[in-house]
C-alpha positions as CSV (number, residue, x, y, z in Angstrom):
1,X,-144.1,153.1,-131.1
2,X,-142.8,156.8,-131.2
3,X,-143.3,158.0,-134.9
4,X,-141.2,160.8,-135.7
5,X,-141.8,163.0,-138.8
6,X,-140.5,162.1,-141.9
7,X,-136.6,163.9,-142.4
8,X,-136.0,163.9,-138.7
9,X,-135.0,161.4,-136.2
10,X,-134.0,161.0,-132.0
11,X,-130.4,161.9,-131.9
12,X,-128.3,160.5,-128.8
13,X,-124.4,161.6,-127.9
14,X,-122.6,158.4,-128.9
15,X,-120.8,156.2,-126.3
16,X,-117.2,156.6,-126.0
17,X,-114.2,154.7,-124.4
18,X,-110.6,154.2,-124.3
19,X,-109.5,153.6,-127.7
20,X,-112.3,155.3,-129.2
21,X,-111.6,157.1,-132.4
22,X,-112.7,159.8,-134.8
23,X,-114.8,162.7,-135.2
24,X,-117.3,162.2,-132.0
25,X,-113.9,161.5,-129.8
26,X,-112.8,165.2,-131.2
27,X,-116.2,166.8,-130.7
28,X,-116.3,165.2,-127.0
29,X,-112.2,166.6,-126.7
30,X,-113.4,170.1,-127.7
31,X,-116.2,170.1,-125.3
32,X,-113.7,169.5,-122.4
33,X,-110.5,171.6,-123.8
34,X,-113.5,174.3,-123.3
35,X,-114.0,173.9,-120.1
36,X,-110.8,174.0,-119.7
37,X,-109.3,170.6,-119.6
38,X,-105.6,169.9,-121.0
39,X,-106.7,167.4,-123.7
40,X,-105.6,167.0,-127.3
41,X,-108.8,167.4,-130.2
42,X,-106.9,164.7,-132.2
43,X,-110.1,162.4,-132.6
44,X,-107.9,159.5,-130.4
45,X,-109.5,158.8,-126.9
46,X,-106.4,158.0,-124.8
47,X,-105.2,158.9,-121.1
48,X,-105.6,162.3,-120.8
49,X,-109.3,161.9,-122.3
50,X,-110.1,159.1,-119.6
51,X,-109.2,161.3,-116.9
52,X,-110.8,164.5,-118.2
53,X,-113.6,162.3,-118.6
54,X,-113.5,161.0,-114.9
55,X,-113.1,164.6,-113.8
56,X,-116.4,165.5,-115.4
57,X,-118.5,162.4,-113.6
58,X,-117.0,162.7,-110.4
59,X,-117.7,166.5,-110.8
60,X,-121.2,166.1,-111.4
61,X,-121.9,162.9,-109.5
62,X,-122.1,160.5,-112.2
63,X,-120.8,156.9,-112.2
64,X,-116.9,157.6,-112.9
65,X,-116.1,155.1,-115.2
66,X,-114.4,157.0,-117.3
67,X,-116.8,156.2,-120.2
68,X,-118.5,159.1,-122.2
69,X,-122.1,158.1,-122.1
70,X,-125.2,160.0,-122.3
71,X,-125.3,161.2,-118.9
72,X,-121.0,162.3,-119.4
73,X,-122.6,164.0,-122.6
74,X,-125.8,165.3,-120.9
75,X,-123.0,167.3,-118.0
76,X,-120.9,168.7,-121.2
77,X,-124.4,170.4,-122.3
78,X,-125.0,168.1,-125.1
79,X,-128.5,166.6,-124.9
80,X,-130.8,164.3,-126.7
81,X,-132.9,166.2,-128.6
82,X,-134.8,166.1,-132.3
83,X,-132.5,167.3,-134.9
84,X,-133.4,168.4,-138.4
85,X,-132.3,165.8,-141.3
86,X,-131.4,168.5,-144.0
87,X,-132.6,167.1,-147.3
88,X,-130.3,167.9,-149.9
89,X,-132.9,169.7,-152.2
90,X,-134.7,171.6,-149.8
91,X,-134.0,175.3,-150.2
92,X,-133.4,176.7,-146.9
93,X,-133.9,181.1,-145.8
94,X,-130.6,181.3,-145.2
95,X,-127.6,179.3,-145.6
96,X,-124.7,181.0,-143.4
97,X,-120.9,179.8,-144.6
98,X,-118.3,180.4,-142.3
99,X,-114.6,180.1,-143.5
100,X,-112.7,179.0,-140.7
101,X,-109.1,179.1,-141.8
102,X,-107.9,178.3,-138.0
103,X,-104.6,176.4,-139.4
104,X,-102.6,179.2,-137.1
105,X,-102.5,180.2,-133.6
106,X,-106.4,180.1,-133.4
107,X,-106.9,176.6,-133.5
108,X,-108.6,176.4,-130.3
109,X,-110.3,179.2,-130.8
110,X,-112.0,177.5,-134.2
111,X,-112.8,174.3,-132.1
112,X,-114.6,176.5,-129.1
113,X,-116.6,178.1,-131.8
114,X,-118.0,175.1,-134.0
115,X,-119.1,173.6,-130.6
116,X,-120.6,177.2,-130.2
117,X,-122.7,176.8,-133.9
118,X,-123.7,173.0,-132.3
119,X,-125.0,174.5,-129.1
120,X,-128.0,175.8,-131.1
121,X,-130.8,173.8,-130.4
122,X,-132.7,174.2,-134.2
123,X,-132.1,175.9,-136.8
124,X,-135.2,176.3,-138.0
125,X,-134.9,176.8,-142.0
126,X,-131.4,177.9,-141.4
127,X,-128.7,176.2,-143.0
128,X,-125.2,176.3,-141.6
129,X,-121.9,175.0,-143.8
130,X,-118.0,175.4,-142.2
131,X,-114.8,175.1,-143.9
132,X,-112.4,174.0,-141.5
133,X,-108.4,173.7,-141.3
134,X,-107.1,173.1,-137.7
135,X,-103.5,172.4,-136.0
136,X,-104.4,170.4,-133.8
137,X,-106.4,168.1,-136.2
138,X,-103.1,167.1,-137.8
139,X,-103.8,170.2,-140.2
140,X,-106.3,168.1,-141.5
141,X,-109.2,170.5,-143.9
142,X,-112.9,169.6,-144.1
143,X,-115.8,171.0,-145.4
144,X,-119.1,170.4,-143.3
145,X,-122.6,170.9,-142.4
146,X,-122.8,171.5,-138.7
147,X,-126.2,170.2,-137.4
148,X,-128.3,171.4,-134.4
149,X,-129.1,169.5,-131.3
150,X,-126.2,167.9,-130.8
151,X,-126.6,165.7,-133.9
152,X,-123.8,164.5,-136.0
153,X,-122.3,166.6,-138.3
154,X,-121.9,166.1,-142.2
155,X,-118.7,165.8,-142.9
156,X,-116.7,165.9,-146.8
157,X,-112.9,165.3,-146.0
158,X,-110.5,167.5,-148.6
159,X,-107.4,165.4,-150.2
160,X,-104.6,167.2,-148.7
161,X,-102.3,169.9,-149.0
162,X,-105.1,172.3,-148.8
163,X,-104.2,175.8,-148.4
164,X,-106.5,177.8,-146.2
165,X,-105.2,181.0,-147.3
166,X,-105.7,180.4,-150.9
167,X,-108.4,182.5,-152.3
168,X,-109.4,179.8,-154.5
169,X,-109.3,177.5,-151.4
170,X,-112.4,180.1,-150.4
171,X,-114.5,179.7,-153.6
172,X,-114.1,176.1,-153.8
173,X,-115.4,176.3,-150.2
174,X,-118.6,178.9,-151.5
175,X,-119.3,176.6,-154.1
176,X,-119.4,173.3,-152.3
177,X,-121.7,175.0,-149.9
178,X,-124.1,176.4,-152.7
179,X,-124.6,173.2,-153.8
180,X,-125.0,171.5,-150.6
181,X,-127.4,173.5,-148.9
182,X,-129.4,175.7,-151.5
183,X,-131.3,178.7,-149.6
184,X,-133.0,182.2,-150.5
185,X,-130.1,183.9,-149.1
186,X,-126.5,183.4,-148.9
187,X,-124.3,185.3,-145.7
188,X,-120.3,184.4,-145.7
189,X,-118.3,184.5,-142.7
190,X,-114.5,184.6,-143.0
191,X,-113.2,184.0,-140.0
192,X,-109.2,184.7,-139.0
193,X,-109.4,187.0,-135.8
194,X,-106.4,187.4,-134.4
195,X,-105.0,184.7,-135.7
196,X,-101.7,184.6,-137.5
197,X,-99.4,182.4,-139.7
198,X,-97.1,180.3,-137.7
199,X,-93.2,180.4,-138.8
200,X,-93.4,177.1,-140.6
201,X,-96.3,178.4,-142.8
202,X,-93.8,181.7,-143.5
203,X,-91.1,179.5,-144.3
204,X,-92.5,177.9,-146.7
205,X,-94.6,180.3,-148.5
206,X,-91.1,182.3,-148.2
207,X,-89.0,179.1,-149.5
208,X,-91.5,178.3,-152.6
209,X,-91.3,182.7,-153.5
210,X,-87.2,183.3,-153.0
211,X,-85.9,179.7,-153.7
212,X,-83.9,179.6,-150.2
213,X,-84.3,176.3,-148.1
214,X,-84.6,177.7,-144.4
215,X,-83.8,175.8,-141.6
216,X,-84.0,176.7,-137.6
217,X,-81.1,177.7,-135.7
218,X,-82.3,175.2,-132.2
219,X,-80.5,177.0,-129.6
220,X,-81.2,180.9,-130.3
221,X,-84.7,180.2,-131.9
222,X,-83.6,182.4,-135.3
223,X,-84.7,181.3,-138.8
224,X,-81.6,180.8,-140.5
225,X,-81.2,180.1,-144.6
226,X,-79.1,176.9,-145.4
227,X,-75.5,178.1,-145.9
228,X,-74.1,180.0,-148.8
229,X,-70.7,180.1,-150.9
230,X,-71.1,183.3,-151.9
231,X,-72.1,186.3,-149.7
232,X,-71.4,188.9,-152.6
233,X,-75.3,189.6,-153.0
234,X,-74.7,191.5,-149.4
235,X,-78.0,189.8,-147.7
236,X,-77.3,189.5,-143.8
237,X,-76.4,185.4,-142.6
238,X,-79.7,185.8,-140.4
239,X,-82.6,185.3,-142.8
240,X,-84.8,188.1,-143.2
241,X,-87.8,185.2,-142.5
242,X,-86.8,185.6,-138.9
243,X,-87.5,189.6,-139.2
244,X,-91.3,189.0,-141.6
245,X,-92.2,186.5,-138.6
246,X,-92.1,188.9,-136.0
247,X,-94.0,191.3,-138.3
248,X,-97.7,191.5,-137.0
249,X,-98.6,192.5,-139.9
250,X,-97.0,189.9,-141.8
251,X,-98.1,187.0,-140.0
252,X,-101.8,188.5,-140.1
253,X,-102.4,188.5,-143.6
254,X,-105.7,187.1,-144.4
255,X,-104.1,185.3,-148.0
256,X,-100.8,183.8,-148.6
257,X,-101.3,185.1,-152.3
258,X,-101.0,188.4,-150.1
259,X,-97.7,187.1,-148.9
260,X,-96.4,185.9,-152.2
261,X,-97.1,189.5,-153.8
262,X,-94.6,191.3,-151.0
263,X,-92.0,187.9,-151.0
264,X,-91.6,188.5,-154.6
265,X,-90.0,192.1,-154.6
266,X,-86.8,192.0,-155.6
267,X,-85.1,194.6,-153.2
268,X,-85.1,193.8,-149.8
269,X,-85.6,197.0,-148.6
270,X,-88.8,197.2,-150.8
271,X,-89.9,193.8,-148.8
272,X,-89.5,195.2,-145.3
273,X,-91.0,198.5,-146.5
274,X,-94.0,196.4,-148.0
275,X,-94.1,194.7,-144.8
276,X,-95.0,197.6,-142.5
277,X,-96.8,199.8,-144.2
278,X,-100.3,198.9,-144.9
279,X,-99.3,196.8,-147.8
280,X,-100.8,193.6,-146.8
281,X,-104.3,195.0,-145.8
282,X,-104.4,196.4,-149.8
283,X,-103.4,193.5,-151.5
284,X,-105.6,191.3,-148.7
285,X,-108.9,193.4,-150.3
286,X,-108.1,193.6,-153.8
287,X,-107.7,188.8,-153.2
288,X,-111.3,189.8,-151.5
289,X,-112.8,191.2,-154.1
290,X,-111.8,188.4,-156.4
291,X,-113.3,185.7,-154.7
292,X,-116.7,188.2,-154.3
293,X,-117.0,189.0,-158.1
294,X,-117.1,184.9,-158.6
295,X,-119.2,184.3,-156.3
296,X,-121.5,186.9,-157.3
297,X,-120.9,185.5,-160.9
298,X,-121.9,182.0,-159.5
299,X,-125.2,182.8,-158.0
300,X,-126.0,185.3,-160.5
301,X,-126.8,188.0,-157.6
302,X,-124.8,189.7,-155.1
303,X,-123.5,188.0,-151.7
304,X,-126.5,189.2,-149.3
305,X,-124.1,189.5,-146.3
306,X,-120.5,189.3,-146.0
307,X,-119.6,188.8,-142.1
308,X,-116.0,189.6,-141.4
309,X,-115.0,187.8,-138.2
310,X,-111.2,189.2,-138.5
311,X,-109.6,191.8,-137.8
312,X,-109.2,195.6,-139.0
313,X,-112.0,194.9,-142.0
314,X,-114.6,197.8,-141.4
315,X,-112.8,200.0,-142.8
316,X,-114.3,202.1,-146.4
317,X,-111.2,200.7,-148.8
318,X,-112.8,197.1,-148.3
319,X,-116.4,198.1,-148.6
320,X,-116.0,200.3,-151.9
321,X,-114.1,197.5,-153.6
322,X,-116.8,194.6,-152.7
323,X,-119.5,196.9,-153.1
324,X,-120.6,195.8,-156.3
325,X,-120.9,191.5,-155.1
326,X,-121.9,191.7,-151.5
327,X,-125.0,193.9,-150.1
328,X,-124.1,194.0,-146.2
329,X,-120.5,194.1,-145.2
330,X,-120.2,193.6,-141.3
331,X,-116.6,193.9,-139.6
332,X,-114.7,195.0,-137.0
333,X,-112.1,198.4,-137.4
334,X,-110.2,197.1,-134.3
335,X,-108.2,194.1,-133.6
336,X,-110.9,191.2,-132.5
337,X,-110.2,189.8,-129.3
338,X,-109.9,185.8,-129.6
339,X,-113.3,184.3,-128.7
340,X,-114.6,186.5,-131.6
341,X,-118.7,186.3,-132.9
342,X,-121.3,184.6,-130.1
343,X,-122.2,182.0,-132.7
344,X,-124.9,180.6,-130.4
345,X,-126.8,183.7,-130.1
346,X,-126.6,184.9,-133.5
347,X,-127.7,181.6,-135.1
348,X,-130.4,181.2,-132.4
349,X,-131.7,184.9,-133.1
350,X,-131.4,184.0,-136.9
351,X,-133.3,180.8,-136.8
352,X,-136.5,182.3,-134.4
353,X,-137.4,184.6,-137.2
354,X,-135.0,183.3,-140.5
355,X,-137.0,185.6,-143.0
356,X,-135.0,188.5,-141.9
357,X,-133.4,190.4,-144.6
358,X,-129.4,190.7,-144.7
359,X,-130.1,194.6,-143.2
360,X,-131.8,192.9,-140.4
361,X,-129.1,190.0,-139.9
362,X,-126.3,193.1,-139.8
363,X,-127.9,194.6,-137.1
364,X,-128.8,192.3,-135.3
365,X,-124.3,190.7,-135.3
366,X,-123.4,193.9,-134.4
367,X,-126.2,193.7,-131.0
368,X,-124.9,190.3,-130.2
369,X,-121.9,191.1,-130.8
370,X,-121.3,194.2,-128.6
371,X,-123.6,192.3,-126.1
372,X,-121.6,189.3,-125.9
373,X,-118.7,191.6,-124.4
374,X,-120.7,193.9,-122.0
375,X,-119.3,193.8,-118.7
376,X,-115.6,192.8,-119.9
377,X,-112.6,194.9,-119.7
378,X,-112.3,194.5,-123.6
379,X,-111.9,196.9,-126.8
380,X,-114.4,196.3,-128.8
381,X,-116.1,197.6,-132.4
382,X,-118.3,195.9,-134.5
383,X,-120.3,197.8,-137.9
384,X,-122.5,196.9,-140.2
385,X,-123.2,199.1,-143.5
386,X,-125.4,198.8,-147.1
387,X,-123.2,198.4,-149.5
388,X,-125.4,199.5,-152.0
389,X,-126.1,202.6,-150.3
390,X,-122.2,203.5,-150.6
391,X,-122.6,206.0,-153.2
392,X,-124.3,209.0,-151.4
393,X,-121.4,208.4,-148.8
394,X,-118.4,208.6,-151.1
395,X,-119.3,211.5,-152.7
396,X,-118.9,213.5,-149.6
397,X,-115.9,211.5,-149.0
398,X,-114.2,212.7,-152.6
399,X,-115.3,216.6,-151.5
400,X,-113.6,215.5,-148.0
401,X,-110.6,214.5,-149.8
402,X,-110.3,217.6,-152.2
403,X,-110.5,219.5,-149.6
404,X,-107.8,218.2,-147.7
405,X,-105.5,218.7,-150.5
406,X,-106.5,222.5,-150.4
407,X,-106.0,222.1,-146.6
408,X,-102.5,220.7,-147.0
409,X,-101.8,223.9,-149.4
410,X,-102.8,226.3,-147.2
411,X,-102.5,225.4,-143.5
412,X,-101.0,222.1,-143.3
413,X,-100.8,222.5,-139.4
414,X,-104.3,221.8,-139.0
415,X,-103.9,218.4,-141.0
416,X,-101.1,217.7,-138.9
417,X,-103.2,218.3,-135.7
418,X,-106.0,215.9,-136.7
419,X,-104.1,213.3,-138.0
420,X,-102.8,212.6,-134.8
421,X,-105.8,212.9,-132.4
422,X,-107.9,211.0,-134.4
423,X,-107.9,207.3,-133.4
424,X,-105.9,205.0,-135.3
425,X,-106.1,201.2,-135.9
426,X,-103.7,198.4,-137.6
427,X,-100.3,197.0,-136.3
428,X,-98.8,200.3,-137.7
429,X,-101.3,203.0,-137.6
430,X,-102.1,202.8,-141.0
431,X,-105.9,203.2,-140.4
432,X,-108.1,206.1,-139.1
433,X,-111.6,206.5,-137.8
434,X,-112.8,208.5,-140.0
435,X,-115.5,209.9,-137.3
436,X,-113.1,211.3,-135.0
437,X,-111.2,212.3,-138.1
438,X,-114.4,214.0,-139.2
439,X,-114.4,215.5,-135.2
440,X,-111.4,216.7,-134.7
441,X,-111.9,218.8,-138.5
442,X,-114.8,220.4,-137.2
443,X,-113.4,221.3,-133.9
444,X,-110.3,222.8,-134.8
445,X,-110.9,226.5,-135.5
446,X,-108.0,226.8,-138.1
447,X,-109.9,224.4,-140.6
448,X,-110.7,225.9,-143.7
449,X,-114.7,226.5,-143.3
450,X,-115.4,224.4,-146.7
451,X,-113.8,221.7,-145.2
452,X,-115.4,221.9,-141.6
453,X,-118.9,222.1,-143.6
454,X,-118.0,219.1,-145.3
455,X,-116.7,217.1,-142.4
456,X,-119.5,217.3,-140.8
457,X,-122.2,216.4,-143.5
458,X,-120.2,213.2,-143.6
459,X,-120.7,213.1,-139.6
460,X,-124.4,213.0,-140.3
461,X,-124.6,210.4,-143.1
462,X,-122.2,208.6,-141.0
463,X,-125.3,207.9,-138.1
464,X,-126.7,204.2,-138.3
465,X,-130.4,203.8,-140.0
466,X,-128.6,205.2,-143.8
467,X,-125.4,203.3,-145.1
468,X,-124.4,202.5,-141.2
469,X,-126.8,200.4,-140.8
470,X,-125.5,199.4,-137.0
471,X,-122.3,200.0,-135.0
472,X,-121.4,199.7,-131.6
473,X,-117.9,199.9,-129.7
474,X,-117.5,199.7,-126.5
475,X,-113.7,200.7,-124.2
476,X,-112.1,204.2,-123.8
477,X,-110.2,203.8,-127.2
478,X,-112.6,203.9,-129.3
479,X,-115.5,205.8,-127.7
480,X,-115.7,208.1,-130.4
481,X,-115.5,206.0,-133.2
482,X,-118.0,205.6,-135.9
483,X,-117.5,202.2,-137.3
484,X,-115.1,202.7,-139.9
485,X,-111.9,203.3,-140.7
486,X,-110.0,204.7,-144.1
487,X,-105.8,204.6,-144.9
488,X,-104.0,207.3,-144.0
489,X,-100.3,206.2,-142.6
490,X,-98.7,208.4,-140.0
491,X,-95.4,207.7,-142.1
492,X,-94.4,209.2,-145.0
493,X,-94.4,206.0,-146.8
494,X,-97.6,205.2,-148.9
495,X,-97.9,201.7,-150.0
496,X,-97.1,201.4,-154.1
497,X,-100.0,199.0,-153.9
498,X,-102.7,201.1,-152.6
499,X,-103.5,203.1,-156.0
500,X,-104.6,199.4,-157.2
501,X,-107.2,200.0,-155.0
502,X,-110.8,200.9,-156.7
503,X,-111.5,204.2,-153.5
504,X,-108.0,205.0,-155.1
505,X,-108.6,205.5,-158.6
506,X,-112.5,206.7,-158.4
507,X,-111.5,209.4,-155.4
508,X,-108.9,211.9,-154.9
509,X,-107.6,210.2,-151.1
510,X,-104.4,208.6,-152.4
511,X,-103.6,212.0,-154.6
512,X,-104.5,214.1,-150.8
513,X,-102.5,211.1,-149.1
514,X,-99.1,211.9,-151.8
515,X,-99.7,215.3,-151.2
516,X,-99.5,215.3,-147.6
517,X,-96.6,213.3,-147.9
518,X,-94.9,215.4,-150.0
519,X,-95.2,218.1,-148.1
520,X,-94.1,216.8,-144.6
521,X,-90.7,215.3,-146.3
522,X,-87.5,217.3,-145.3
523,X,-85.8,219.0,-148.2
524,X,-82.0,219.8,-147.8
């Protein structure tokens, strides 16, 4: 008789057939829709399952049946191994928590990804927790424990409406996962690359803020408000909802609370101002810090990593106003393309030695990361820094930005040159490299000499092994970039939210950003 050690125990795909329901019919659904079969992840084994099904053993020379057994698993690369039986209790090196909030246009995306987590093979006093909210689960939220091997996974099912931008939607998630897998060391992914609010989210977010009821004009496609008596308040018949939809920056928001901050200007101008000009990305990090200073409050130390699998996040505004709750902030100062982190490597690199330190885990994202797209046509950055290493690196940065207002004084030419060489990031702009910011300072001959000096001590406390701990990029964009980004709009307009910001108040960048702006604005 095979004895098996106590907590673990021989794990075999189930089998599956028509009329098959629940969460093994939507892990076996996700396994085909990524090799790219047309099938619905709705947890309901129907028609199109059979036939994807079919496909797959007549493919690989299996009895076609149509019935997922474990040969039909075995061909989808799920095979029966020895999985761990995580004891509640047993404190674990790491516990990694990934915040999938996929309830947007990167549902698949989220359901490619969790099979990538369950294509690790152990993980080997690693611990791995998911919140997870997907369209094409119904919208349905979960939190769960994803297990290695191909073993079940443990799932808690959340009483809906659950909203997935909520910050406190976030913490309940971080606390739920504290409890249920206690380890040494804590790492939280929040995961939203690319992704984006779909109109019905925006519609009601805006109807719940404005008190409007929307409905959908069928034929031209337009968001229209329900029809009014009185037109005197001058607001165009087409809602403005159908304008904040096609708003990248709108519909990227990482937190409806975001969202509910710009609805609730009164003006309308002020909303589509708001809307397009850095707002979101301020009010998006001061929601951030929030939820960090709880959780840091919660576990009674800093976060030790804080992974960042969205878009536009390394950039120095986020980092100075978590700096205080989480140790290593890893992110991307470019938009991410879709398939986002390589789950399977990381964990799998994590798990052979999972007594690395957070530095360690940083770098090591940022390799897989950049190695996961080498020999792609994609733009790509990824940068890890030490938080609590910030310090020495901001106080060049507040000399930088003295300087600059000097600069804009005495020769605001050269500012002018720089700002628009240096390579820029966001849906409008709003963020610069501060690298090739740094660069193009130190090239330009006009530049005041205390300036050049300082621009390029901050080039050589920018190099990875210090604060940086790790970057890579990779595409023509970004070839000189450094890893991180900082505001500085090419409009005039400077978000009224962005002096909320912590850099904003403890530096002199949003007085040198007024300045500028000030001083490029027509007078007649």
């Amino acid at each position: 008789m095979l004895q098996l050690p106590l907590g673990r125990r021989l794990m075999a795909g189930p089998t599956l057939r028509l009329g098959s329901r629940g969460e093994d019919v939507r892990r076996l659904q996700e396994l085909l829709r990524a090799r790219g079969y047309r099938v619905r992840a709705d947890g309901y084994f129907g028609g199109s399952t059979y036939g994807a099904v079919l496909s797959v053993q007549q493919r690989e020379g299996l009895p076609a049946d149509g019935v997922a057994g474990p040969g039909t698993w075995r061909a989808l690369g799920q095979t029966q191994s020895v999985a761990d039986e995580p004891r509640s209790d047993e404190q674990a090196e790491w516990n990694v928590m990934i915040y999938m909030a996929g309830n947007n246009n990167l549902s698949d995306a989220a359901g490619r990804d969790l099979e990538e987590l369950r294509a690790v093979q152990s993980f080997n006093g690693v611990r791995v927790t998911c919140f997870v909210k997907r369209q094409d689960a119904g919208g349905r939220a979960q939190h769960m424990e994803i297990r290695a091997g191909g073993a079940p996974d443990l799932i808690d099912e959340l009483h809906p409406p659950v909203d997935s931008g909520h910050p406190q939607t976030l913490l309940d998630f971080v606390r739920w996962s504290v409890r249920r897998a206690p380890a040494r060391r804590h790492a939280l992914v929040i995961w939203n690359h690319g992704g984006g609010w779909t109109p019905d989210d925006l519609d009601q977010i805006y109807t719940q803020v404005r008190g409007r009821a929307v409905r959908r004009d069928v034929e031209s496609g337009y968001v229209r408000r329900a029809p009014r008596a009185n037109m005197a308040d001058g607001e165009p018949a087409f809602s403005e909802l159908s304008r904040l939809t096609e708003s990248q920056e709108i519909t990227k928001a990482v937190f409806t609370t975001s969202l509910t901050e710009v609805l609730r200007l009164p003006n309308g101008q002020d909303r589509a101002i708001a809307s397009d000009d850095g707002t979101l990305h301020s009010l998006d990090t001061i929601e951030l810090c929030n939820v960090m200073r709880a959780v840091h409050q919660d576990l009674g130390r800093p976060l030790d990593l804080l992974g960042m699998d969205a878009c536009l996040m390394s950039n120095l505004e986020v980092c100075y106003e978590i700096r205080e709750h989480a140790a290593v902030v890893v992110g991307s100062e470019e938009l991410e393309p879709n398939e986002g982190w390589p789950y399977t490597e990381i964990l799998s690199a994590l798990a052979a030695n999972p007594r690395m330190d957070a530095r360690e885990l940083g770098h090591l994202v940022v390799e897989e990361y950049l190695r996961s797209y080498r020999g792609t046509h994609q733009t790509v950055t990824q940068c890890a820094v030490d938080a609590t290493r910030i310090e020495e690196f901001m106080r060049e940065f507040q000399t930088l930005a003295e300087c600059m207002r000097r600069q804009v004084q005495g020769n605001r030419s050269v500012v002018d040159s720089v700002q628009s060489v240096a390579t820029r990031f966001h849906i409008d702009r709003s963020l610069t490299d501060l690298r090739t910011l740094c660069l193009a300072l130190v090239a330009d001959s006009r530049t005041d000499p205390t300036l050049a000096s300082v621009a390029d001590k901050l080039l050589a406390i920018h190099g990875p092994g210090g604060f940086v701990i790790n970057e890579g990029h990779q595409g023509e964009k970004v070839e000189e970039c450094g890893g991180l980004s900082a505001y500085f709009p090419m409009e005039r307009t400077i978000s009224r939210y962005y002096a909320d910001l912590q850099l904003a108040q403890h530096s002199e960048w949003d007085e040198f950003l007024r300045d500028y702006a000030k001083a490029r604005t027509i007078r007649r």
